[in-house]
N, C-alpha and C positions, 0 to 999 in steps of 0.2 A: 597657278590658276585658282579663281574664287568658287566656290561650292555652289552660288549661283552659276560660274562660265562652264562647268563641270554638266551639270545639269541641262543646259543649252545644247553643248557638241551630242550629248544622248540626243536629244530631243529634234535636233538637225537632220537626224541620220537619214528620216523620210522626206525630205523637203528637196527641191531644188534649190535652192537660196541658201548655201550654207551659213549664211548673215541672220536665218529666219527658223522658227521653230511654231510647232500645235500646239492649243493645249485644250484640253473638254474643261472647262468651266460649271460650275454647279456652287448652287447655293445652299448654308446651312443658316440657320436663321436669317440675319442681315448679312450675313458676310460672304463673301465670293472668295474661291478656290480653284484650284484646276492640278489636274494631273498631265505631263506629256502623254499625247495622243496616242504612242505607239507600247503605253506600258498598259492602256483602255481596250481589251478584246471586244469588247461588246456594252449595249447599257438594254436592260431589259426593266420591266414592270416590276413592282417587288412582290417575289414568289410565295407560296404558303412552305414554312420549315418546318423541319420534327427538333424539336428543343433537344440540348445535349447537357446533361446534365455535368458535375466537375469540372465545368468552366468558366472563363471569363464574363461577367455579364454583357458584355460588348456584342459577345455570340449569339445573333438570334437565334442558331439552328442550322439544321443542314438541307438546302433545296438540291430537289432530280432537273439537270438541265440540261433536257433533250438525251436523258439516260445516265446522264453525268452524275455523280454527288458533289457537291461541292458548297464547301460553307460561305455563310452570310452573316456579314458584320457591322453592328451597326459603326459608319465613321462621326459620329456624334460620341457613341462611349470610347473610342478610339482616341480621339481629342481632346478627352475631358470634360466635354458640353453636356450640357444638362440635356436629359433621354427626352425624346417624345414619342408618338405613337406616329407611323406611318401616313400618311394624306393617301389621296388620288395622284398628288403630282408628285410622292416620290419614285425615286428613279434607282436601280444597284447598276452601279459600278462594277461589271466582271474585270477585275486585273491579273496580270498573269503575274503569278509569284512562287513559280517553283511549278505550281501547277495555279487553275485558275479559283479567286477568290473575287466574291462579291462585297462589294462596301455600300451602303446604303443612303443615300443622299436625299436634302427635303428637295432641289428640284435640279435637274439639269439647264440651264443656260446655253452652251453654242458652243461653237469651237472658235479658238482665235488665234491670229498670228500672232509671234511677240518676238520683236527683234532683239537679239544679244542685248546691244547697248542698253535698254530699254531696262534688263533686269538688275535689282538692286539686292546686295548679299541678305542674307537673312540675320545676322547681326546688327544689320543697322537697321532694322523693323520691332516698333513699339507694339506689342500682342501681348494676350494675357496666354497665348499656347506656348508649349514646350520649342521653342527656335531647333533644338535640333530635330525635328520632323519635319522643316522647311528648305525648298531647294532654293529660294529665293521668292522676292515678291515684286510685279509690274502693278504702276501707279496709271491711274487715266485711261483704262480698256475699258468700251464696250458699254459707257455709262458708270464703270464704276471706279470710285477713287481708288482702290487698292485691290489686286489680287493675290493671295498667297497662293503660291506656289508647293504642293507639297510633295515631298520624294516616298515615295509608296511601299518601298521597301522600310524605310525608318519606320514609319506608322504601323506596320503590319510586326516589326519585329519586337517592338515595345511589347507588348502581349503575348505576339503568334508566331515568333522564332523559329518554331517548330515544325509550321506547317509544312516547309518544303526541306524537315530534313528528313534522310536516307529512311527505310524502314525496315533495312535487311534484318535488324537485331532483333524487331518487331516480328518480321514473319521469321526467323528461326526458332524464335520461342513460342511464339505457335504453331510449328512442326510440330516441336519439341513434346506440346502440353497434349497436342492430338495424337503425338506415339502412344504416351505414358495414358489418354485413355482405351485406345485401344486394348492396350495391357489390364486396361482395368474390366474391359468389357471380357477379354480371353480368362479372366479370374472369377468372372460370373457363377453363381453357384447353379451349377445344373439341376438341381433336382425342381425346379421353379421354372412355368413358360408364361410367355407375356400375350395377350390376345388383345384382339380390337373388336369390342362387344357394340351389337346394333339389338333393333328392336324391327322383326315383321310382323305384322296384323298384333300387336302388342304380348309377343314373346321377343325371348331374348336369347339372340345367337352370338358366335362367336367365330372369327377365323384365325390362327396362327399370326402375331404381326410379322414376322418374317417374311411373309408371302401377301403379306397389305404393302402396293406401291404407294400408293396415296391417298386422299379422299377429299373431293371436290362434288361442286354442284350438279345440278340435274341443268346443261346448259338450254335456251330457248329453242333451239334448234338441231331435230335429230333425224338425220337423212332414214329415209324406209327401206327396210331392202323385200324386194317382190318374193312373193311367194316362200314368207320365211316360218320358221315355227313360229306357234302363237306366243312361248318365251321369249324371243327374241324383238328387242324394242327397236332395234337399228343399228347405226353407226356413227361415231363423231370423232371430230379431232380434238385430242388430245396430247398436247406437245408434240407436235409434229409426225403421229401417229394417226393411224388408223383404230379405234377403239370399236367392239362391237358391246353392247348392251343389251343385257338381261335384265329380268324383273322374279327377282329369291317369290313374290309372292305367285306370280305365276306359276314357278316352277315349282312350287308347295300346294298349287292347287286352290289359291285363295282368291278374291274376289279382286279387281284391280280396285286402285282410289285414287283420289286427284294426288299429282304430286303440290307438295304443296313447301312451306320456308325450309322444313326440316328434312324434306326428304333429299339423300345423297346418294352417292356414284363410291360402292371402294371398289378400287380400283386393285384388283387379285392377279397375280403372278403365277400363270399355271406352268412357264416354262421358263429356259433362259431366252426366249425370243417370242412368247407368245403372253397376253396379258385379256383380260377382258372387266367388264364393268359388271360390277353386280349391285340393282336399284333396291335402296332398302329406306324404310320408315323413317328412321332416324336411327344417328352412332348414337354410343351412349357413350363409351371411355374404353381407356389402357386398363386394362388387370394384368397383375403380375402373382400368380397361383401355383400353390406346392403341387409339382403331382402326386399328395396322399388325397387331394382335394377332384382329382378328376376319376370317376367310375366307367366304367363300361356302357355301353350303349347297351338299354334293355332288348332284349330278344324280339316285345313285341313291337318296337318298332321297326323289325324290320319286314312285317309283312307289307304288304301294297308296294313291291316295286323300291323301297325306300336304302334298301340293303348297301350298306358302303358310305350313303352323304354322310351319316353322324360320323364321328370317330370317338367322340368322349361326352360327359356330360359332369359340366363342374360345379359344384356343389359350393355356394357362398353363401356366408349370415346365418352360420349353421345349419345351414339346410334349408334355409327359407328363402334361398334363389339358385336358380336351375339355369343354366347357359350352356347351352346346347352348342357343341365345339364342331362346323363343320369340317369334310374333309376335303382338300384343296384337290387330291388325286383322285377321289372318286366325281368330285364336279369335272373335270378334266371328259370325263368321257362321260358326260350326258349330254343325250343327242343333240340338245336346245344349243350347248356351248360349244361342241363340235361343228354344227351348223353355222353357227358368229362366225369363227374361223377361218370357216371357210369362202365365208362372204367376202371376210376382208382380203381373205389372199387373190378373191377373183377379184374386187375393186383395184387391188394394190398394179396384178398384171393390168388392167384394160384402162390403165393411164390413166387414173381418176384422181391420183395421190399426185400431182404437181406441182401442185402450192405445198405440199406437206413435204417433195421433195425437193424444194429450193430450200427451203425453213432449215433442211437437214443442213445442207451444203453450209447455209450462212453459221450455224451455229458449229459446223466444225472448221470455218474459216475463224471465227473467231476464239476457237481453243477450249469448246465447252466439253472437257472430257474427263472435272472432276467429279467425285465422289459425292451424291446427295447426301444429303442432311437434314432430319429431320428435326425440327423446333420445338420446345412448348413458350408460344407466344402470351405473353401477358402486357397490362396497361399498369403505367403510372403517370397519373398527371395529364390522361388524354395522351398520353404517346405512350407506343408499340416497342414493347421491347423482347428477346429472344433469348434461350438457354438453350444448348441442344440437349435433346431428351432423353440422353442417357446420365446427365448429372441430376434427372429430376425422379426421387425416391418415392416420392405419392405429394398428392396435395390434399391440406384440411381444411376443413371452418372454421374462423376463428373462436377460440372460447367466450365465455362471455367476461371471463379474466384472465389476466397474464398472474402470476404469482412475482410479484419484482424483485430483485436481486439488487442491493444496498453497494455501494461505488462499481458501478459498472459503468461503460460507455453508453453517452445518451442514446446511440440509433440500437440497444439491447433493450425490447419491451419486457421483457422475463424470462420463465419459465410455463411449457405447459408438460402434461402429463400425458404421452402416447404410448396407449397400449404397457403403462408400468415404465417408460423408461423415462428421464429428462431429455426435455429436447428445450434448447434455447432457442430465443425468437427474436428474430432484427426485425426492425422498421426500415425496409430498404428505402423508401421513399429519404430520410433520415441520414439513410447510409449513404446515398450519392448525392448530401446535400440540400435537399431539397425542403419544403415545409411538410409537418408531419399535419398528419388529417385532422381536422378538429373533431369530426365524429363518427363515427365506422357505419357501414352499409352491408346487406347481404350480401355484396357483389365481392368483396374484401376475400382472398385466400390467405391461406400459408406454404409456400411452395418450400416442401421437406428436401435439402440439397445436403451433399454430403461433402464435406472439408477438410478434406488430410486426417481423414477416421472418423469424422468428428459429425455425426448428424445434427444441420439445425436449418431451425426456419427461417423464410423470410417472408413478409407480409408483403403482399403486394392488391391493388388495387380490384385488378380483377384478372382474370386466365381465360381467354378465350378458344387457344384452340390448338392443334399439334399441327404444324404442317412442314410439308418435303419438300424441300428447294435442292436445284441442281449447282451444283460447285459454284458454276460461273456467272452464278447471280450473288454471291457472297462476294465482297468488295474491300480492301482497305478504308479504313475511314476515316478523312484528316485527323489530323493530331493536331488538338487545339490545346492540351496540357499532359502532361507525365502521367497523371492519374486517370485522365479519362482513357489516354489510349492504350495505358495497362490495363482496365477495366473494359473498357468498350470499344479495342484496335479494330471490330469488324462491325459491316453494317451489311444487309440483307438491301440489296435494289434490286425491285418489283417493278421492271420499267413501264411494262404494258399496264398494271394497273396504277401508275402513279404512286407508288406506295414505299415505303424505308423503314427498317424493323432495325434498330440500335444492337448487335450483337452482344448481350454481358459472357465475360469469362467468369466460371463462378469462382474457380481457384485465387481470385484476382482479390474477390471480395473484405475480404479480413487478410491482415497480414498474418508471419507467423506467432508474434506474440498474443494477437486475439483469440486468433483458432487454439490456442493452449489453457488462454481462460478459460474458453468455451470446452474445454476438453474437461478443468476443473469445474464447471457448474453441471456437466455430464455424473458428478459424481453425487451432487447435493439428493437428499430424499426426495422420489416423486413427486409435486405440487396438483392440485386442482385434478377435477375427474377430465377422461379426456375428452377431447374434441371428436367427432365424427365425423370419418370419412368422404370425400365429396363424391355424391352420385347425381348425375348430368338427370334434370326431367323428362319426360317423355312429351311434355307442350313446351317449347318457349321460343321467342323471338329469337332469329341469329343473331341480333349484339345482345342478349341477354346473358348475363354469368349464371354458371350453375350451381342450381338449387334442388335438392331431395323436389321428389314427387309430392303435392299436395304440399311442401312447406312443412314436411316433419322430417326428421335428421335420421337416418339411418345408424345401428350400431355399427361398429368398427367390429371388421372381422379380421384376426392375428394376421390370415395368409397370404393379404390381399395386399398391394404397394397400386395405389393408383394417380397414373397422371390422367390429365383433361385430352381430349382428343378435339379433330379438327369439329369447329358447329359455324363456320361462317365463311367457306368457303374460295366465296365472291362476292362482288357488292360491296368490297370493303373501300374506306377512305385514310390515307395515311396521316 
């Protein structure tokens, strides 16, 4: 049997007429095409993609469809055809190929029969395309002298082979790499806690991040609860929750203010079943501080009633900032919080929670009972990408120079000087192929990761913000090459808000003979004075990156290891 007659009995299966076969027709510049009908799931619009970098240029990206991820390809770079830019009238191709992939076409055409007889092998067809991605070609349909026939599997494997193979090896090695952090996090040096510092009426407090769930917007709508304390702002949902909300300035005694882009919701864990909302100014960042660095709460504050909120008072930039370390257990039993409480549990019995409790149901119908995780999200290239924030050691500003190091790898910008020790500096942008910037911006970090011992930076674009996602929004992400899906096997989908965050593994980054260079430029003498620590403003836009206050850099204090915290909550666009 002919690889055209082969092609037909598939293409039969759905037909009454086993004599007759479908095919969707679409056109790529002049020329007509078609796939069997039953290998076409769907043809939609063509969607906006988050670009994936270590691939094929064929690959435009990855679209969410109807919660789905699944990659889009252009079939112009498929075929060899010279690329264009998308119209009005192109059309993707959803095919099903292990799982479902989109192919991009300039316009769809119609559907048509085509009788066995009718098809002509693909060896005896004059084309400038590779014949073996054709299932055969019909002459005289529809208006057009030729159509090729193309087999969808050959086109997709030329490139994308991969996409529908197994990934069990894939998810064993990252088991594997999430044991060995775990292991890393139980080797943490104790005598060091990590806080999530905000700012009320323009001081700076602090809570435990241990007992920070999350941190999210001030949403547009927040139910009242009658006759409640004048602390108490209301109730909202919150993942499927009842949430009650506070306001730190109220309960400080201070004057209320509009909320306004910066003011947030953290979100404090005062039990293992009880959480509530505390409304504050604006976060500012993660600190990571010795405790020789935290003193005693002074005596005189504890007159006025005040006895128990403080628990510590930490001492940064020598002494030239003050962050006042609340206490989770003495909030716990103030009346205002007590009150929340109890509001939610009376809402909870008197059947108000509905909607909040079918949401429960669907989401443990669908198996969402991993382990959150939280991010530090940054941008390259306009696209969203994620580290979890335990491989992130602090983030800097760039110096105003790299110190260069003579035969190194191009994506290696140098050397800078942290706090006396060498720290090497990639151009990730560089590292995952991509164009390196032609001129740097204040928005520019150095996200300080750490690699099999080996502390070094990598530049990225800009860091927007830490956020906690629950397991079962983390996703496999096709595997469109060897290198991308050791680097970037996971992807974050954000289905309600439209949104896909590229998971990087940092271990992934350098192999092991890089990280060994890197361990020998760890030894070279210090270069260049250091760079200053990054501290979040107290004004800025939420997509703005952070900058020191007033536009001056702060010193670097030894104790301190900071990453960027959540500033952009909601409102975001993928």
């Amino acid at each position: 049997m002919t690889q055209a007659a082969e092609a037909i009995d598939v293409a039969s299966e759905r037909t009454d007429d086993g004599e007759r076969g479908q095919y969707v027709n679409f056109t790529i510049d002049a020329e007509c095409f078609a796939f069997p009908m039953q290998t076409v799931q769907e043809i939609i619009r063509v969607p906006e993609t988050v670009a994936v970098p270590l691939t094929s240029r064929s690959l435009m990206g990855l679209a969410n469809l109807r919660g789905s991820v699944i990659p889009v390809l252009s079939l112009r770079g498929l075929l060899g055809l010279t690329e264009k830019e998308a119209t009005d009238a192109s059309r993707v191709l959803v095919i099903d190929h292990g799982r479902p992939v989109g192919l991009v076409v300039d316009r769809v055409a119609s559907v048509m029969n085509v009788d066995r007889t009718d098809v002509e092998d693909a060896t005896n067809i004059k084309t400038t395309l590779d014949t073996d991605v054709l299932a055969g070609a019909v002459k005289n349909q529809q208006g057009w002298d030729l159509v090729l026939l193309l087999d969808a599997s050959k086109v997709l494997d030329g490139e994308f082979g991969a996409i529908a193979a197994s990934s069990e090896a894939a998810n064993d090695t990252g088991s594997a790499r999430k044991a060995e952090d775990r292991g890393d996090e139980d080797a943490a040096d104790d005598s060091t806690r990590q806080l999530v510092s905000f700012l009320v009426d323009g001081q700076e407090y602090a809570f435990p991040i241990a007992r920070v769930e999350e941190i999210v917007r001030v949403p547009d709508s927040i139910s009242q609860v009658p006759n409640a304390d004048q602390d108490v702002f209301g109730l909202i949902n919150l993942r499927q929750r009842l949430l009650p909300l506070l306001g730190l300035r109220r309960m400080f005694g201070l004057a209320d203010t509009e909320l306004g882009e910066d003011t947030r919701i953290v979100v404090v864990r005062l039990s293992a079943t009880q959480t509530v909302g505390m409304i504050v100014d604006k976060v500012r960042e993660v600190l990571r501080v010795r405790q020789a660095d935290l003193d005693e709460v002074p005596p005189l504050l504890f007159q006025g009633g005040t006895d128990g909120e403080f628990e510590a008072v930490c001492r940064l930039d020598e002494g030239k900032r003050l962050v006042s370390i609340l206490s989770v257990e003495a909030m716990f039993h103030h009346p205002a919080v007590q009150q929340g409480l109890a509001q939610t549990q009376t809402q909870t019995q008197t059947g108000d929670t509905a909607v909040i409790e079918a949401d429960d149901a669907a989401d443990q119908a669908a198996g969402a009972t991993q382990d959150d995780i939280q991010l530090v999200v940054f941008r390259l290239a306009e696209e969203e990408y994620g580290v979890e924030i335990n491989s992130v050691q602090e983030i800097i500003r760039l110096p105003d120079q790299f110190s260069k190091v003579p035969k190194t790898a191009a994506f290696i910008d140098g050397m800078v000087n942290l706090r006396g020790a060498v720290l090497p500096v990639v151009d990730l942008r560089v590292r995952l192929g991509m164009d390196r910037r032609a001129d740097r911006d204040d928005r520019q970090r150095i996200m300080v990761l750490n690699l099999g011992g080996a502390q070094t930076g990598f530049v990225v674009d800009s860091v927007s913000e830490v956020l906690r996602l629950q397991g079962s929004e983390i996703e496999e992400a096709p595997r469109m090459s060897a290198e991308q899906a050791r680097m970037m096997g996971s992807v974050a989908n954000l289905k309600k808000q439209g949104r896909m965050i590229l998971l990087i593994d940092p271990r992934c980054l350098l192999d092991k003979g890089e990280i060994e260079h890197l361990h020998q430029l760890d030894k070279t003498p210090p270069p260049a004075p250091p760079p200053a620590p990054v501290v979040l403003p107290t004004q800025a836009s939420p997509t703005a990156a952070p900058a020191d206050p007033g536009g001056q850099q702060t010193p670097p204090a030894d104790p301190v290891r900071k990453t960027p915290v959540e500033d952009d909550a909601g409102g975001r666009t993928s």
